[in-house]
C-alpha positions as CSV (number, residue, x, y, z in Angstrom):
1,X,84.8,203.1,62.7
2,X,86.1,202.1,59.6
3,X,85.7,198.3,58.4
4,X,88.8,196.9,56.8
5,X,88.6,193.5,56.7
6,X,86.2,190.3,57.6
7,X,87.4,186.5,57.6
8,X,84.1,184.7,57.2
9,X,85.6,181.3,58.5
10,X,87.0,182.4,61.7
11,X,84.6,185.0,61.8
12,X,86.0,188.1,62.9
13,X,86.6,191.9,62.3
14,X,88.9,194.0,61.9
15,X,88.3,197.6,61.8
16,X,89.9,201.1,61.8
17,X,89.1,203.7,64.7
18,X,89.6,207.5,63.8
19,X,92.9,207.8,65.9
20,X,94.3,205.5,63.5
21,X,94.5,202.1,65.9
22,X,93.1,199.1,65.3
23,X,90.6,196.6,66.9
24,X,89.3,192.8,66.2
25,X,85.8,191.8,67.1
26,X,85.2,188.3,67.5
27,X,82.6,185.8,66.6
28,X,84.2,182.4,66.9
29,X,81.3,179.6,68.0
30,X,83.8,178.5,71.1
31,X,85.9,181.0,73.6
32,X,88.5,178.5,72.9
33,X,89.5,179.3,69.4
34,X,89.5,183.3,69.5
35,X,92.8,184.7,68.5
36,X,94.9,187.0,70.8
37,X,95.2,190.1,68.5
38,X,96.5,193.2,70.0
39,X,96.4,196.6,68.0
40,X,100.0,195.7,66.3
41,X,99.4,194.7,62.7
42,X,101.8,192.2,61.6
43,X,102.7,191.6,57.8
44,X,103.8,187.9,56.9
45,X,105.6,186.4,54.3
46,X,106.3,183.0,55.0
47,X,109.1,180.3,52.9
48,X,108.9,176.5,52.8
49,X,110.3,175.8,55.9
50,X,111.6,179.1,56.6
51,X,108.9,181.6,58.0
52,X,109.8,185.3,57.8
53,X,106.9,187.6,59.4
54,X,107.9,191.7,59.2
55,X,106.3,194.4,61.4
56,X,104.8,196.7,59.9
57,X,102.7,200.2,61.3
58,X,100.8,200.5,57.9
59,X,96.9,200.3,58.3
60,X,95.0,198.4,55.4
61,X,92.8,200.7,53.5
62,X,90.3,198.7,51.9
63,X,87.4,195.9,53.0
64,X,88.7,192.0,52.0
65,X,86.3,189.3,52.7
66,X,87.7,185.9,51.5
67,X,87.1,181.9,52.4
68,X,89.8,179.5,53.9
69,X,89.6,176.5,51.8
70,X,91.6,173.2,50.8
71,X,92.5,173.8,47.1
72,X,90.1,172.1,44.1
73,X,91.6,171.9,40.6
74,X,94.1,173.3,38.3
75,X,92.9,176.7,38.3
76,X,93.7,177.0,42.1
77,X,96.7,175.2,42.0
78,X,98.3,177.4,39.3
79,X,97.2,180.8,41.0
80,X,98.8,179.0,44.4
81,X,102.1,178.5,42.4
82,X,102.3,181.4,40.8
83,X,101.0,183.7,44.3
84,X,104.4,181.5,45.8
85,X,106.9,182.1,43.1
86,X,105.5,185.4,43.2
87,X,106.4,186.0,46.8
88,X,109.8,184.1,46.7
89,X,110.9,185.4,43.5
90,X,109.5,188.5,43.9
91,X,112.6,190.3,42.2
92,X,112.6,187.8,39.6
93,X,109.4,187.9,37.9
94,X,110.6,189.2,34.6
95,X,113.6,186.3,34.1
96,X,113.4,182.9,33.0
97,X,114.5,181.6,36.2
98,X,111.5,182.9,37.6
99,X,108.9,180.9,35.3
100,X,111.5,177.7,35.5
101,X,110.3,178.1,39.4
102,X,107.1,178.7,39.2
103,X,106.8,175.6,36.7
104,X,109.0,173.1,39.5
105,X,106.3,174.3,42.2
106,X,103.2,173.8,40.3
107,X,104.4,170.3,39.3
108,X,105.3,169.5,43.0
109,X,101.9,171.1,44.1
110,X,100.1,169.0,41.5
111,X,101.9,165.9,42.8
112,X,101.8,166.5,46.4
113,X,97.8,167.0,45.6
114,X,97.9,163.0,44.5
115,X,98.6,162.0,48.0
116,X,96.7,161.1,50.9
117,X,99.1,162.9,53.3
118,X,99.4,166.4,51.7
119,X,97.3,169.0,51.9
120,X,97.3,172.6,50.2
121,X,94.6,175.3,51.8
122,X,94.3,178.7,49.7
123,X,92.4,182.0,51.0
124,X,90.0,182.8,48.2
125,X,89.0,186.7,48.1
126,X,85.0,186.5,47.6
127,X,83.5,188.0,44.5
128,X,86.8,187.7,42.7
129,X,87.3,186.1,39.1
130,X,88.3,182.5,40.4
131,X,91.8,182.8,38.0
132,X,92.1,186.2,40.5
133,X,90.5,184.8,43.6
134,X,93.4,183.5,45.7
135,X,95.4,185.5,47.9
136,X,96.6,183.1,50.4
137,X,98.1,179.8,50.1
138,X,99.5,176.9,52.9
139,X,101.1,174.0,52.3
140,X,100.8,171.2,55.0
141,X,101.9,167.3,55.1
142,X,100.8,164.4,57.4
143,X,103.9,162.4,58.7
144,X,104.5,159.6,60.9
145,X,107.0,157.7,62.6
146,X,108.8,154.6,61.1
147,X,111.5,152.0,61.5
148,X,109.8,151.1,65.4
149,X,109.7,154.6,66.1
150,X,106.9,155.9,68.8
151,X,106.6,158.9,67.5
152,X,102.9,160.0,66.9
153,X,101.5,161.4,63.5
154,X,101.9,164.9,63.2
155,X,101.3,167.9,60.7
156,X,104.0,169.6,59.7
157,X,103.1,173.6,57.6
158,X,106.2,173.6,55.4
159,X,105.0,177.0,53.7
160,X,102.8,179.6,53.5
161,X,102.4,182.8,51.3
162,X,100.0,185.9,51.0
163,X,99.4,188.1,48.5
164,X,101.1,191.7,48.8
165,X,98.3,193.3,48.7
166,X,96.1,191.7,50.8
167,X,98.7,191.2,53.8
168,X,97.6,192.3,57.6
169,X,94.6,190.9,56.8
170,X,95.1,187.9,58.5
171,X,95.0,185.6,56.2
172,X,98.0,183.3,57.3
173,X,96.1,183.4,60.8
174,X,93.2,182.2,59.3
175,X,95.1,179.8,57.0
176,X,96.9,177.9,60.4
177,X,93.8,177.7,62.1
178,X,92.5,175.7,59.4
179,X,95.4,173.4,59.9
180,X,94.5,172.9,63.5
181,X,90.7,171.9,62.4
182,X,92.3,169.7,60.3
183,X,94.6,167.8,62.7
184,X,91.5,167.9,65.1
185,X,89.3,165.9,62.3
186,X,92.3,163.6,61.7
187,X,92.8,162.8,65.6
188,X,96.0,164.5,65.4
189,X,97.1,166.7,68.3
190,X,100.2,167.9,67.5
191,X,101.3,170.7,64.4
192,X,104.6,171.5,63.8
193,X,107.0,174.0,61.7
194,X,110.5,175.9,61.6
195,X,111.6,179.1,62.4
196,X,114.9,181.3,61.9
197,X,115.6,182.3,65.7
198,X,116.7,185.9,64.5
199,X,112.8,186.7,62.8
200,X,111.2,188.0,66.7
201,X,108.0,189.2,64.9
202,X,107.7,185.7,63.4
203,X,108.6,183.7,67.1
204,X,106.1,186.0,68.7
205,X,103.5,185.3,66.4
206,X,103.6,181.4,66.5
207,X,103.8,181.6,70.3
208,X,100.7,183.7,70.6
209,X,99.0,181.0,68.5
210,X,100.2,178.3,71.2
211,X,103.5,177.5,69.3
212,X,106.0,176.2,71.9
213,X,110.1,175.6,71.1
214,X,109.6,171.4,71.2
215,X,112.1,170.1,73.6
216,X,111.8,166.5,72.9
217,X,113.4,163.8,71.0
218,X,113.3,164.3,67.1
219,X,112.0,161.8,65.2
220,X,113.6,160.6,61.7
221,X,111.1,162.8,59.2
222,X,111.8,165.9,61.6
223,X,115.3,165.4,61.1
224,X,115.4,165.8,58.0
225,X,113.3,168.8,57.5
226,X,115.4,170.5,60.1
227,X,117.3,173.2,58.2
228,X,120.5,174.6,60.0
229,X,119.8,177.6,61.9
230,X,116.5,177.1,62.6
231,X,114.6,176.6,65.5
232,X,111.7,173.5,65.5
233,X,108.2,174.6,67.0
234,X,105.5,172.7,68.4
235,X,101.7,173.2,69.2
236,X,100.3,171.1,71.3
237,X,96.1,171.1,70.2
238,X,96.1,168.9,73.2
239,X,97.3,171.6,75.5
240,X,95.4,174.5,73.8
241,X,92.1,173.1,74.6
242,X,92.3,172.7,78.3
């Protein structure tokens, strides 16, 4: 079998048999954190606050071994804006609009990157030129409740994007899990994000990573993320360790 891919932090495989299907071998320390992977390859391309996630039948063709990591410096944080604008603007990238956007994001990234509740992971390709190494990026913010509100502190993923080229990889897998390690260390339980109801591949994915439609009453912060249209999801890291 072929070898296409290796995520050294999660710490699987992913590897091409000669029919043309694929498989994942796992290594994860605990039973509890293995992903549920079936043969379907999924290709994701994910908006702030609006995650899109396309199927896709095409098989990767080449090995990528990259590194989940929060971002460090000004190098990272302008190949994160620009991997972004490059994925949201992708039929932009030769207008001024385009660089106008890519500016605005790198200044909110560099801002965000001040404070004590936001947090910016990238994928970083090993062996790459660090200006060329990231190929994954996830934005994630800490909230809690306010005004006598019981609501506990939650993380809410407001985007992620992947580099074209290095999609079905897993990377935005790899990326979310790092979210839930994160929440763990911070004694939070509960990670939240939106959804367009109409985007199936992208409802099916959350829910096979323990994403449940939250039922409950919506505090003041998830109010005001809430776009129109869109459907509120919860995971419980409570619930997915029993």
């Amino acid at each position: 079998m072929e070898q296409l891919g290796f995520c050294e932090v999660a710490g699987f495989w992913i590897t091409r048999r000669k029919n043309g299907s694929c498989s994942v071998r796992a290594g994860f320390r605990e039973p509890k954190w293995r992903p549920r992977i079936g043969r379907q390859i999924l290709r994701a391309t994910i908006d702030i606050a609006d995650f899109e996630v396309q199927e896709s039948d095409e098989v990767p063709t080449e090995r990528c071994l990259y590194d989940v990591r929060m971002a460090g410096g000004g190098c990272d944080l302008f190949t994160a804006a620009d991997l972004r604008s490059r994925c949201f603007r992708q039929n932009e990238e030769d207008s001024i609009s385009f660089f106008q956007y890519r500016k605005a994001v790198l200044e909110w990234m560099y801002n965000s990157m001040q404070r004590d509740d936001s947090f910016c992971f990238v994928a970083a390709e090993t062996g790459a030129p660090r200006e060329k190494s990231v190929i994954g990026t996830l934005d994630a913010t800490l909230h809690q409740s306010s005004n006598g509100e019981s609501f506990p502190r939650a993380i809410y993923v407001s985007s992620i994007a992947v580099r074209k080229d290095r999609r079905r990889m897993g990377v935005a897998s790899s990326m979310l899990q790092k979210v839930d390690h994160l929440a763990l260390q911070l004694n939070i339980t509960r990670v939240f994000l939106h959804v367009e109801p109409w985007n199936t591949a992208a409802v099916k994915l959350y829910r096979r990573m323990g994403y449940q439609r939250f039922q409950g009453e919506r505090c003041k912060w998830l109010r005001d993320l809430t776009k129109a249209d869109t459907i509120l999801l919860e995971k419980n890291l409570a619930w997915s360790r029993e």
